[in-house]
C-alpha positions as CSV (number, residue, x, y, z in Angstrom):
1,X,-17.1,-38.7,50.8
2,X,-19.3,-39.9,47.6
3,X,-17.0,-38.1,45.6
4,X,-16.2,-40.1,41.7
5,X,-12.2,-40.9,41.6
6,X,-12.1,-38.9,38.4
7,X,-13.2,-35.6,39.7
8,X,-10.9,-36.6,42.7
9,X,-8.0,-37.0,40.5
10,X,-8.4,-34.7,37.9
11,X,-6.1,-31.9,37.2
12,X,-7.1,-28.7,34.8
13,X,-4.3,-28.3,31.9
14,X,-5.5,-24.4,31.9
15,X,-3.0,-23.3,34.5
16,X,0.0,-24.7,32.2
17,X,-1.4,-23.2,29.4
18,X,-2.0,-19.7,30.6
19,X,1.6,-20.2,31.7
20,X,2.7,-20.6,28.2
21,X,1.0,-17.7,27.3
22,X,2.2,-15.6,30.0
23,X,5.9,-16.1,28.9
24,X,5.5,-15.3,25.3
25,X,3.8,-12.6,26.9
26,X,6.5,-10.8,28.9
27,X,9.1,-11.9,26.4
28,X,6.9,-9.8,23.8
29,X,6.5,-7.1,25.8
30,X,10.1,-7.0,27.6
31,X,11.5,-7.1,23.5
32,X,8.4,-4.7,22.4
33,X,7.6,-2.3,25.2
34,X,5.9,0.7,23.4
35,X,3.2,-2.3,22.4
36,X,-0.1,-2.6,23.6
37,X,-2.4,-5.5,23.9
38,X,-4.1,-5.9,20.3
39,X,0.2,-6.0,18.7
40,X,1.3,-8.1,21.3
41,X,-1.5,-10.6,20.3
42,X,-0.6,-10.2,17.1
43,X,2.6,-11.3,17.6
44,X,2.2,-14.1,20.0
45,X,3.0,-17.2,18.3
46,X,0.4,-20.3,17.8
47,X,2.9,-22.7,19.7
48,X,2.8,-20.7,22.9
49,X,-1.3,-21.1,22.5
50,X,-2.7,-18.1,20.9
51,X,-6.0,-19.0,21.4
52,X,-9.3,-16.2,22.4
53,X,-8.3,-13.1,23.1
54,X,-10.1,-12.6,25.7
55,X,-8.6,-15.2,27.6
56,X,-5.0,-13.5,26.5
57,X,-6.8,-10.2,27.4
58,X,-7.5,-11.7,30.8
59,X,-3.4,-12.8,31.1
60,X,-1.9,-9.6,29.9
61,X,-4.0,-7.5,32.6
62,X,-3.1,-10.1,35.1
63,X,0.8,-9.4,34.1
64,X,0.3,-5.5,34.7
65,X,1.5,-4.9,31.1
66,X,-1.6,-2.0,30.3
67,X,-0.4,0.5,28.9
68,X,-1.0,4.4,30.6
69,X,-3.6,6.5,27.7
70,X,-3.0,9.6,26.4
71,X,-5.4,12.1,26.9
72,X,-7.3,13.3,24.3
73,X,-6.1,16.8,23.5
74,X,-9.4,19.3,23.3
75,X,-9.3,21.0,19.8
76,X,-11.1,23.6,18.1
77,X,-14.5,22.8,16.0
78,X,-12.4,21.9,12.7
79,X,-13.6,20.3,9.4
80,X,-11.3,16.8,8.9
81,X,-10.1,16.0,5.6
82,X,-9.4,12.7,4.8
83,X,-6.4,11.8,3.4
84,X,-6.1,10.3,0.3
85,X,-5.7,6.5,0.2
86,X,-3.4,5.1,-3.1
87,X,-4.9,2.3,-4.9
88,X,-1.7,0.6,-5.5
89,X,2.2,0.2,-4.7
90,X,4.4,3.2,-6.1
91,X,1.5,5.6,-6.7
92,X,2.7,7.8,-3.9
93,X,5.5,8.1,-1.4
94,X,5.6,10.2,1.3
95,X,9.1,11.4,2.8
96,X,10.3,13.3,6.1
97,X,13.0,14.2,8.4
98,X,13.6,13.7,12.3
99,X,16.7,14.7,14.2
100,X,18.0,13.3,17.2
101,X,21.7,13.5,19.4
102,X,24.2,11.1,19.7
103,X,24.8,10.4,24.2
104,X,27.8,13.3,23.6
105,X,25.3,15.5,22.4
106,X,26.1,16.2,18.9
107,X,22.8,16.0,16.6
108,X,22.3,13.9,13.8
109,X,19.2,13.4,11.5
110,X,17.6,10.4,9.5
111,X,15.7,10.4,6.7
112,X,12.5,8.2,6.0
113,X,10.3,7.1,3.1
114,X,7.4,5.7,3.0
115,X,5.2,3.7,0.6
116,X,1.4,5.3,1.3
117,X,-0.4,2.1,-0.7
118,X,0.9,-0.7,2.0
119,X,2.8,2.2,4.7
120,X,6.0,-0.4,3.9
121,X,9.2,1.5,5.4
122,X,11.3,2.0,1.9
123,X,14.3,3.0,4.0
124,X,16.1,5.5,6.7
125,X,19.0,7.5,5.9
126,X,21.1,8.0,8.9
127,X,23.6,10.9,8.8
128,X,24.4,14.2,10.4
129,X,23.9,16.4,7.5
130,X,21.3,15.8,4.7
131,X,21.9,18.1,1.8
132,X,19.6,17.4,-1.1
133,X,22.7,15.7,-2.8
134,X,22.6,13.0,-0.7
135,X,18.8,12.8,-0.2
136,X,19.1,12.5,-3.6
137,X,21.5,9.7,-3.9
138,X,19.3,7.8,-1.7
139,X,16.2,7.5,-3.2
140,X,18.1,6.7,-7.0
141,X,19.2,3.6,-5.0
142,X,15.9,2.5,-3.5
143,X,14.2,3.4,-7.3
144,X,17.2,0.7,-8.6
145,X,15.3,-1.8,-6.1
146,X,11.8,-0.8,-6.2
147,X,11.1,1.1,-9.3
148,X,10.0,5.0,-9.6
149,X,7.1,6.5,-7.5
150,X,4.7,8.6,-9.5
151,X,4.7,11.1,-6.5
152,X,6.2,12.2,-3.8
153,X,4.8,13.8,-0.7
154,X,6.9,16.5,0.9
155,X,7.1,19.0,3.2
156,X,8.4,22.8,2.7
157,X,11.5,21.6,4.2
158,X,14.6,23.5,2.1
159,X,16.0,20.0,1.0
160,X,12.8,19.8,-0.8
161,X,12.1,23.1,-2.2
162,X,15.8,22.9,-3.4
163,X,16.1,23.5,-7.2
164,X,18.3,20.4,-7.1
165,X,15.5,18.3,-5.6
166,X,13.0,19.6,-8.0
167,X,15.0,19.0,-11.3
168,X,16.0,15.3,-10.2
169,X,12.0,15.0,-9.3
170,X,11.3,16.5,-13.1
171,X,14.2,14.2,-14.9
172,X,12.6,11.5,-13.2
173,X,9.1,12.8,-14.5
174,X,7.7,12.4,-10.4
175,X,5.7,14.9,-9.2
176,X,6.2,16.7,-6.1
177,X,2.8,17.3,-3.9
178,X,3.5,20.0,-1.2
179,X,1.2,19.8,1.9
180,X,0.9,23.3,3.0
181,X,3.1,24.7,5.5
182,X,2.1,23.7,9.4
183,X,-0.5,21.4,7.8
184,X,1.4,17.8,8.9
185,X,-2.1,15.7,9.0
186,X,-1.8,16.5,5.0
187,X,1.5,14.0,5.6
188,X,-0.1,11.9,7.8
189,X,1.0,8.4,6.8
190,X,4.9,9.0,7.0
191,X,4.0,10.9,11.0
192,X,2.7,8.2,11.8
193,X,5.4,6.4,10.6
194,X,7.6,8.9,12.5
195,X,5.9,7.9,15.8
196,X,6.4,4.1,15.8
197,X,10.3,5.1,15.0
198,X,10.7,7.2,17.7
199,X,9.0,5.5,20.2
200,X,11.1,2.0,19.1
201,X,14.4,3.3,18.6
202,X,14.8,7.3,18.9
203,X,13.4,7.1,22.4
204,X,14.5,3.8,23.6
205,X,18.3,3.4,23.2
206,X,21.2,5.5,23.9
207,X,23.5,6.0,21.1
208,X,27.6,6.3,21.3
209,X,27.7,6.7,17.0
210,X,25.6,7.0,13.9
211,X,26.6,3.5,13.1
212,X,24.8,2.3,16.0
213,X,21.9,4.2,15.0
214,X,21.6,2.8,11.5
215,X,22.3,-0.5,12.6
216,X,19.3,-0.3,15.2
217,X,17.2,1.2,12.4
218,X,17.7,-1.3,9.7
219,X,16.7,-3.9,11.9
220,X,13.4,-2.4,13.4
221,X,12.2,-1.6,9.3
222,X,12.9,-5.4,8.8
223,X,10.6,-5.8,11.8
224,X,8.3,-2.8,10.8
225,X,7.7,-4.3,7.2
226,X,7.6,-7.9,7.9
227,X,6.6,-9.0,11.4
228,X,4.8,-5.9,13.0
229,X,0.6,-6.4,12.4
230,X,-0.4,-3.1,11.1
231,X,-4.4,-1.9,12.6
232,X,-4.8,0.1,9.5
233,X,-4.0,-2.9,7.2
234,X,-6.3,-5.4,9.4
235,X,-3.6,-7.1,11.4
236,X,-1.8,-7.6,8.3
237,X,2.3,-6.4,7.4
238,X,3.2,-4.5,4.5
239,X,5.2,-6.7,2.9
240,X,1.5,-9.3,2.5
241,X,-0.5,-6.5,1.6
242,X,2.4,-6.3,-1.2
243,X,2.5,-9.2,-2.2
244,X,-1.8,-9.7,-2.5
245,X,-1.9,-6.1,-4.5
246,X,1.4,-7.9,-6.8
247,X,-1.6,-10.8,-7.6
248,X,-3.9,-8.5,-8.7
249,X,-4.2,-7.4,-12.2
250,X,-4.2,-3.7,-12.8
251,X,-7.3,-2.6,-14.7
């Protein structure tokens, strides 16, 4: 047939390659599903051959794992303010409430702060009643670990407006900012926050207890602050951008 023996007896090592990649790919997104493609690659260790993306963009549309879009929602003509970006960790911390219900219906809420600098998780208070007491008690113990903020970003929530909120906030010498009321893009960083949660754990299990719920949370902020590539930090997690601000010397 005039045809060389090593074109005869060649065989391409693509197809156990792409293999590779394809079963880091589903295990990703079976363990991850509210992840699209640019996280997923992210995550998608060297050994399984991270390699071009386009060649794993190629892979994960071949697996069906696109995720549907949301639709733009049409606004009104508006003016955009850009929120304010801090310079460096502890400058300011945003905090906020969500409420969910336990699979016998009665409701519970969580409680989460947020670093703004590096958008690192400080913690999520699971309980089913929050008086400022206990919100409180909980940030004393993650300013034992992390050291005070200078300010804290708030809604008009009555746990915040509290006069006990306000006098630990002015012992502390932290200032409270308020974003004015319906305004939530002035709290932008910790809604966002609020999203990944809920999409990763609020939405996605069913709970029988709190405990379950805690549990469940603790784990996905170890993930969130360690492991999860961040767009807004370039593909980076909070805890490097953390540690490359910790290197530099304040001015």
């Amino acid at each position: 047939m005039n045809m060389d023996r090593k074109g005869y007896y060649y065989e391409s090592t693509l197809k156990a390659q792409d293999l590779k990649i394809k079963t880091a790919l589903k295990e990703l997104a079976e363990r991850y599903p509210e992840y699209g493609f640019k996280k997923l690659y992210g995550l998608l260790p060297k050994e399984a051959g991270r390699c071009n993306h386009k060649r794993v963009h190629r892979l994960y549309c071949e697996l069906g794992l696109n995720l549907k879009r949301k639709p733009k929602k049409r606004l009104a003509p508006r003016t955009p303010e850009t929120l304010e970006q801090p310079r460096y960790l502890n400058e300011c911390w945003s905090l906020d409430f969500m409420s969910d219900a336990l699979i016998h219906g009665r409701r519970f809420r969580t409680l989460n702060v947020l670093d703004d600098c590096n958008r690192e998780g400080l913690g999520i208070k699971v309980a089913f009643s929050l008086p400022a007491q206990q919100v409180i008690h909980f940030l004393n113990g993650i300013l034992a670990d992390r050291g005070k903020p200078e300010m804290i970003r708030v809604d008009n929530g009555p746990e915040n407006i509290s006069t006990c909120f306000q006098t630990w906030a002015k012992e502390k010498q932290i200032k409270i900012r308020y974003i004015q009321p319906g305004k939530t893009a002035q709290n932008g960083y910790i809604e966002r926050f609020n999203r990944s949660y809920r999409e990763a754990i609020l939405d996605r299990y069913l709970f029988e207890n709190i405990h379950q719920v805690q549990r469940l949370s603790n784990e996905w902020l170890k993930h969130y602050n360690e492991e999860r590539p961040h767009e807004a930090l370039k593909n980076k997690t909070p805890r490097e951008i953390a540690r490359q601000l910790q290197q530099i010397p304040s001015t």
